[in-house]
N, C-alpha and C positions, 0 to 999 in steps of 0.2 A: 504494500500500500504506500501509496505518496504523500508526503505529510504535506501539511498546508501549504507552508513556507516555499517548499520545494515547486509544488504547482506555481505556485504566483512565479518563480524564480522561472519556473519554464516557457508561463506564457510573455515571460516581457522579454524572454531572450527571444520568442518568434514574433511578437512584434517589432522588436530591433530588425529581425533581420527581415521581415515585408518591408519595414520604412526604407531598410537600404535597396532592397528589389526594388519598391515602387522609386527611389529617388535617381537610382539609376538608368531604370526606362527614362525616365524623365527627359534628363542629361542628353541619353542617345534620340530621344526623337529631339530634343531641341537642336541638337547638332546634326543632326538628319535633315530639317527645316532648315537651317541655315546653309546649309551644302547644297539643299537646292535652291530657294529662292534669295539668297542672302539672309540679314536680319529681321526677322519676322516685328521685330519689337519695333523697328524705325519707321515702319506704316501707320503701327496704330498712334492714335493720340492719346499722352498722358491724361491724366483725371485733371493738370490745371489748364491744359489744351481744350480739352471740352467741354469746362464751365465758364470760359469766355466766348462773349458773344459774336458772331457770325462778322457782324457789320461794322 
């Protein structure tokens, strides 16, 4: 049997290692994106780009 301690100990080492899966994918599709169209980030508009007005 598993003692408490030990479960918790288990589950946060498999959430360590999904964050670093999922942080990873991440990484590669961002630089996947950038490889093909350049900087994906330089089209969109920041948050104070877009609360200024038009005119």
């Amino acid at each position: 049997m598993i003692s408490n301690s030990e479960m918790i100990r288990i589950r946060r080492q498999m959430q360590r290692r999904i964050r670093d899966v999922v942080a990873e994918r991440r990484r590669a599709r961002q630089l996947e994106a950038h490889d093909l169209t350049g900087d994906p980030t330089e089209s969109r508009p920041t948050a104070d780009q877009s609360l200024t007005p038009a005119g």
